[in-house]
VODRENMAR-76635 format. One record per residue (C-alpha): residue number from 1; x, y, z. Coordinates in Angstrom, 3 decimals, always signed. Last residue first. Example, Ala and Ser with C-alpha at 12.3 -4.5 7.8 and 13.67 -1.06 7.14 Angstrom:
residues 2
> seq; px; py; pz
> 2; +13.670; -1.060; +7.140
> 1; +12.300; -4.500; +7.800
//
This chain:
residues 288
> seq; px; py; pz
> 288; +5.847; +0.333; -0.850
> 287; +5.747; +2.743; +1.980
> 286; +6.239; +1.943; +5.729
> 285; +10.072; +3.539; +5.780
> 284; +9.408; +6.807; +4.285
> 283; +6.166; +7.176; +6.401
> 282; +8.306; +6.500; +9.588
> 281; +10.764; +9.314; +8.655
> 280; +7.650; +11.786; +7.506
> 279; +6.587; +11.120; +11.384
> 278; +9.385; +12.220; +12.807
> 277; +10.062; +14.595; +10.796
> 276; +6.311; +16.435; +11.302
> 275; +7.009; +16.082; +15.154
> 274; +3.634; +17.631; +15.900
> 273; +0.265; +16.165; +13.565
> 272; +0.952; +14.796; +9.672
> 271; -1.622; +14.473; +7.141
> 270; -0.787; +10.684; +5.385
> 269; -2.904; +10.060; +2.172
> 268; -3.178; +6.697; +2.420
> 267; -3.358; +4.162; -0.096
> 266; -5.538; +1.459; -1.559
> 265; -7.727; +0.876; +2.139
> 264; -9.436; -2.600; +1.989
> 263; -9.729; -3.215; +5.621
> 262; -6.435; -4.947; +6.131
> 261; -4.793; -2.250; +4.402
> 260; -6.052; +0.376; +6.990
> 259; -5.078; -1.869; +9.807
> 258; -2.022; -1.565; +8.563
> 257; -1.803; +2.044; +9.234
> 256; -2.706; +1.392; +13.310
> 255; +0.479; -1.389; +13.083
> 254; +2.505; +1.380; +12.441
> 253; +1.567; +4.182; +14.362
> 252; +2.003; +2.009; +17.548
> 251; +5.436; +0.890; +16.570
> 250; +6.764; +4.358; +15.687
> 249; +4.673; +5.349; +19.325
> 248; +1.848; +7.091; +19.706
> 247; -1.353; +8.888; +17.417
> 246; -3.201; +7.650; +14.902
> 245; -5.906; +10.293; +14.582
> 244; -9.775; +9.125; +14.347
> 243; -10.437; +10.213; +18.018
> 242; -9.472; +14.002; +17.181
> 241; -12.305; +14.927; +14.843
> 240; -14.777; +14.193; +17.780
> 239; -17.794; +11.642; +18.200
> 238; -16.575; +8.463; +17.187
> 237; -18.606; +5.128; +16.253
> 236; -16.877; +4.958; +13.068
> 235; -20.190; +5.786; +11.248
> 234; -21.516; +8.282; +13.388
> 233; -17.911; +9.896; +12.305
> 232; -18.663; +9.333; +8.679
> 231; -22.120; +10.690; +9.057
> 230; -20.866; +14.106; +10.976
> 229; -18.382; +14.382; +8.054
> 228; -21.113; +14.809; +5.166
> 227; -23.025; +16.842; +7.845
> 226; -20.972; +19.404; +8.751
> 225; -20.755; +19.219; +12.177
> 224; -17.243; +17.871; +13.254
> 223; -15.750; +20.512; +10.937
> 222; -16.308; +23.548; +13.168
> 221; -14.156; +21.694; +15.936
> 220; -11.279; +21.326; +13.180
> 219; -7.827; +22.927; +14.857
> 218; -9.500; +22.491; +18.136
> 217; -10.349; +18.722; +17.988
> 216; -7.092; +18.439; +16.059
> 215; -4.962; +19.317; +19.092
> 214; -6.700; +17.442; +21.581
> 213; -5.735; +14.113; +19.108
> 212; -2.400; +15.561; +19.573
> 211; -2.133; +16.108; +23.351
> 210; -3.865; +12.316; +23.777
> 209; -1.340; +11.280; +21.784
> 208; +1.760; +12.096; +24.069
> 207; +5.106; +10.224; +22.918
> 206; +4.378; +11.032; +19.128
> 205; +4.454; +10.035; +15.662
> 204; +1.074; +11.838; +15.003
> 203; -0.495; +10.774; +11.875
> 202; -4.198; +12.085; +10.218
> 201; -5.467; +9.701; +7.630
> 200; -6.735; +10.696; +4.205
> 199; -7.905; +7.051; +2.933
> 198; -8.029; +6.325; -0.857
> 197; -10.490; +3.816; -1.276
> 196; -9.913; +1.992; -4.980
> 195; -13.046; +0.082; -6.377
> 194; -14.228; +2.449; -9.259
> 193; -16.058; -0.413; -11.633
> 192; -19.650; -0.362; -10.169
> 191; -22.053; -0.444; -7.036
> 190; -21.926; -3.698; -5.339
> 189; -17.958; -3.104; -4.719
> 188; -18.178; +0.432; -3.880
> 187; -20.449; -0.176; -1.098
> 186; -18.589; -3.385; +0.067
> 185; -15.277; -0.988; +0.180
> 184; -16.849; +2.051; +2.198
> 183; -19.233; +0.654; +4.652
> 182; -17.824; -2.068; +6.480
> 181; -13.912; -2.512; +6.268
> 180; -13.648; +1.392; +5.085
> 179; -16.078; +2.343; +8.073
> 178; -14.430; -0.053; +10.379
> 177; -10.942; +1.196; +9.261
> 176; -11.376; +4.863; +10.261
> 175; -13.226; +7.165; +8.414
> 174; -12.347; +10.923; +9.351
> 173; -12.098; +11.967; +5.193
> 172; -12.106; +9.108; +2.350
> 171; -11.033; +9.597; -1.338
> 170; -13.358; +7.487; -3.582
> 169; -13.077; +5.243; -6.460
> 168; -11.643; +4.895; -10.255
> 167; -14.589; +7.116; -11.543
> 166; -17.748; +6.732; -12.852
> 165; -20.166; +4.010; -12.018
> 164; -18.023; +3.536; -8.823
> 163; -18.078; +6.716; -7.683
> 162; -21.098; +7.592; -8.145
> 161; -22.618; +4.919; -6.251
> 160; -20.127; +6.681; -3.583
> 159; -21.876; +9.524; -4.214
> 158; -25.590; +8.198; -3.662
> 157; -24.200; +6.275; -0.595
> 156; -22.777; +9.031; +1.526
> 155; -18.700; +9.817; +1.442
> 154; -17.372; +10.310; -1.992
> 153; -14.178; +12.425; -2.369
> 152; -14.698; +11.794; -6.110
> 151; -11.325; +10.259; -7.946
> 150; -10.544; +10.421; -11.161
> 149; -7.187; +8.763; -12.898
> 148; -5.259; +10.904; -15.094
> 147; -5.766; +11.034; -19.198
> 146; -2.867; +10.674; -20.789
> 145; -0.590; +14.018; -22.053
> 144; +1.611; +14.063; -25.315
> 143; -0.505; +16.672; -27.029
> 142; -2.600; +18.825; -25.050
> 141; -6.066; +19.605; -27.253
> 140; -9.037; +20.375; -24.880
> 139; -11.874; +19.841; -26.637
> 138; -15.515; +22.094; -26.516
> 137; -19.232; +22.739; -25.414
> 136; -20.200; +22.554; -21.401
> 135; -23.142; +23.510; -19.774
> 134; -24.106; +23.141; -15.960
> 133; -26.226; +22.499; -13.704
> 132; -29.288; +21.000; -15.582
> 131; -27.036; +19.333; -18.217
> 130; -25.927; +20.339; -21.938
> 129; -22.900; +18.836; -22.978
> 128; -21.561; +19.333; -26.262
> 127; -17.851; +17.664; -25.570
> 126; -15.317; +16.508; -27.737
> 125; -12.933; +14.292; -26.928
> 124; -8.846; +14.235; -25.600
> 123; -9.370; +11.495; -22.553
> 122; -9.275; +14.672; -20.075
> 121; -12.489; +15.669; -21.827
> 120; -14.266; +12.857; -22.010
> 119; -14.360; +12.993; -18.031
> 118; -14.974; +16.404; -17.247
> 117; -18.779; +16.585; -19.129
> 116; -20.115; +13.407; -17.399
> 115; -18.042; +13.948; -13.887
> 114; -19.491; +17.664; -14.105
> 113; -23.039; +16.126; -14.719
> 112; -23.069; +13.572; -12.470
> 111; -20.946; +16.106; -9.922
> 110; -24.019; +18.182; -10.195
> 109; -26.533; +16.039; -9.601
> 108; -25.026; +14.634; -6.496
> 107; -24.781; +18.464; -5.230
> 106; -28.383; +19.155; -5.875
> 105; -28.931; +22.142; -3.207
> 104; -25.641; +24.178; -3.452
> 103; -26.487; +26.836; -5.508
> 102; -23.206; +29.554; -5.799
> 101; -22.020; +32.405; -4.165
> 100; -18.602; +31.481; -3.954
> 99; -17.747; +32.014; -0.382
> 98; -20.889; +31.251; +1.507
> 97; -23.013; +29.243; -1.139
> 96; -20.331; +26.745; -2.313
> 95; -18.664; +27.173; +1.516
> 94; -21.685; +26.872; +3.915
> 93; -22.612; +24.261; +1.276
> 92; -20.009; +21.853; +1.668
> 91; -16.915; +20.603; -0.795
> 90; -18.004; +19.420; -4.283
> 89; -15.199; +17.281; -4.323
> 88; -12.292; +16.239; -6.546
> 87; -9.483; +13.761; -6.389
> 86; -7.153; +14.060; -10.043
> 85; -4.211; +11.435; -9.312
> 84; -0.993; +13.634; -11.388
> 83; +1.649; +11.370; -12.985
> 82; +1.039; +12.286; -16.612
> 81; +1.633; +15.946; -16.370
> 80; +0.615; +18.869; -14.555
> 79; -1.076; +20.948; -17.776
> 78; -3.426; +17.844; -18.518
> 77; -5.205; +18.664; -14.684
> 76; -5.268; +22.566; -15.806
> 75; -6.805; +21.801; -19.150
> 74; -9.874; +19.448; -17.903
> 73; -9.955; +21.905; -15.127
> 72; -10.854; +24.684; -17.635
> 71; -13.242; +22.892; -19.586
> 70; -14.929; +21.267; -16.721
> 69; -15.319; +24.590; -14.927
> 68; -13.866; +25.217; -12.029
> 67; -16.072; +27.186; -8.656
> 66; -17.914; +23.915; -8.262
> 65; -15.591; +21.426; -9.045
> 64; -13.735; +22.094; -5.675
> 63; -10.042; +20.336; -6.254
> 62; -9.764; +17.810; -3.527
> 61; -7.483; +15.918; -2.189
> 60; -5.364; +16.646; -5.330
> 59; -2.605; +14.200; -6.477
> 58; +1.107; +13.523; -7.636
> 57; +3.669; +10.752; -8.115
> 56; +7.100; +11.393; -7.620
> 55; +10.231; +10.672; -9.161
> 54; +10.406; +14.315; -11.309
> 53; +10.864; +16.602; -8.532
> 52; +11.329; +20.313; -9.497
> 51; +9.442; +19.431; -12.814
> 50; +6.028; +17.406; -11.808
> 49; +6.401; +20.205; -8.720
> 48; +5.363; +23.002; -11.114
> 47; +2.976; +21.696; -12.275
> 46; +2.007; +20.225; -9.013
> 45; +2.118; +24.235; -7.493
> 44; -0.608; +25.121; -10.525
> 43; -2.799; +22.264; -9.638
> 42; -3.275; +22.770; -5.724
> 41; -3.536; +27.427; -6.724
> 40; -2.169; +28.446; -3.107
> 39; -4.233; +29.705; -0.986
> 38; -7.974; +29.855; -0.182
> 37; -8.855; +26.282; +0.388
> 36; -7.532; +23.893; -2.366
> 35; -6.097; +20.040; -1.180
> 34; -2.324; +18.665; -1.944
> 33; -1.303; +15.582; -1.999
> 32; +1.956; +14.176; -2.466
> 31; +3.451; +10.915; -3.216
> 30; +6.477; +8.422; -3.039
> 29; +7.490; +9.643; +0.661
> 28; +11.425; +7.755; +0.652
> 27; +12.447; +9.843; +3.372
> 26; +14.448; +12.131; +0.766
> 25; +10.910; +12.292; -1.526
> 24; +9.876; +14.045; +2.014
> 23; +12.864; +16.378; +2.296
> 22; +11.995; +17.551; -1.842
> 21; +8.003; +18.266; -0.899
> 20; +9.023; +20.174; +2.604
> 19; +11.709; +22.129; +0.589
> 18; +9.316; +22.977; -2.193
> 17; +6.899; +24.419; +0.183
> 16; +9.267; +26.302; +2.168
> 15; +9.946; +27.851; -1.127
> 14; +6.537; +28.724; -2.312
> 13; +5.943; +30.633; +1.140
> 12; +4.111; +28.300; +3.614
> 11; +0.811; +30.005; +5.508
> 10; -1.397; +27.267; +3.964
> 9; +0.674; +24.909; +2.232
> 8; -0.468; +22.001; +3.952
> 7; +1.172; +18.714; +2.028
> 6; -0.749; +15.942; +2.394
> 5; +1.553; +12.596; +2.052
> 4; +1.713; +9.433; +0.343
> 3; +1.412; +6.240; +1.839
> 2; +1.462; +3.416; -1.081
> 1; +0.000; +0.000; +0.000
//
């Protein structure tokens, strides 16, 4: 199972970003990740990246589809090169409606119909696509580039039918190995073709967990509540952010992230808590 890593950029300069990216392909870290909030543009810095360091494999968890275009994301994702994972989301509402001003209230219909105009366009074809949420008429011509693999950051059961019918699987948020054992794999399964569960999974090599799992309850107590996230939680039989963090020991850590692969996990996205080093050191070691 391949651990890659989520690189925050938030609050880094482009150059503390590129030294945190080339120390972690140093540990032996064969991917990053890298999500969009309001900073730095996630498919513009793995352009950039594909070039700076050529040996490792790239992905988004997630590009918002909602404020991008299929056209122009179809173009962006060919732009990176042909070792870029394309995850995207339709994020929440109190962010589609609060920040970007859009309609939020048929979010499975509209990544149907983004997935159904996006997806022939990475593969080169021509699209006249006229849906209820969106319209999309055109070809994106990049010569030389292949068509990345999709994945929807599919949580509930009408997504993650999604998912299967029309992408290569699902990026996972706060789900823990029961929900991947018991909810996420047999759902994909039953429902179509996109199998692979890519697990984001937050790591604290550390000597005091119960400070770090503290730690993310307060870095992401609004998060607990939105609704997509609430279910996952429910799911896992948790009630805060914080109790899905793998958090101890080198040893402890480790046999935690194989529980992942027993449960059907692909990969995990690693998003590291305290002694970053530490942890990236451990990460380096457990990858294959």
């Amino acid at each position: 199972m391949r651990i890659g890593l989520f690189v925050e950029d938030m609050g880094k300069t482009i150059e503390e970003y590129f030294a945190e990216v080339k120390a972690a392909a140093q540990a032996g870290i064969r991917a990053v990740w890298l999500g969009e909030r309001l900073s730095w543009d996630p498919l513009t810095l793995l352009a950039i990246t594909s070039r700076e360091v050529p040996d490792i494999a790239l992905g988004t968890a997630v590009v918002r589809t909602y404020p991008h275009h299929p056209l122009a994301l179809a173009a962006q994702a060919l732009t990176v090169g042909n070792r870029l994972v394309l995850g995207l989301g339709p994020s929440h509402q109190p962010l589609i409606e609060g920040q970007y001003g859009y309609d939020y209230t048929k979010p499975v219909r509209h990544m149907r119909e983004y997935l159904t105009a996006l997806i022939p366009l990475l593969h080169g074809e021509s699209v006249d696509y006229q849906g209820e949420t969106l319209k999309a008429h055109g070809q994106i011509t990049a010569p030389g580039s292949q068509p990345p693999p999709v994945l929807i950051s599919a949580l509930g059961p009408q997504m993650l039918k999604l998912a299967a019918e029309l992408t290569d699987g699902t990026i996972t948020v706060w789900a823990g190995p029961k929900t991947i054992g018991d909810y996420f794999v047999p759902t994909l399964q039953k429902a179509g073709k996109g199998t692979k569960v890519v697990a984001i999974v937050t790591v604290s090599v550390t000597d005091d967990p119960d400070a770090a799992r503290e730690s993310l309850n307060q870095t992401y107590a609004p998060a607990r509540d939105l609704p997509s996230y609430r279910r996952v939680l429910d799911r896992e039989g948790v009630d805060n952010i914080g109790d899905t963090v793998i958090a101890g020991s080198e040893e402890q850590v480790a046999q935690e992230l194989q529980r992942y692969r027993d449960a059907g996990a692909t990969e995990i996205i690693a998003v590291t808590v305290g002694d970053h080093q530490r942890a990236i050191n451990l990460l380096g070691e457990l990858t294959s």
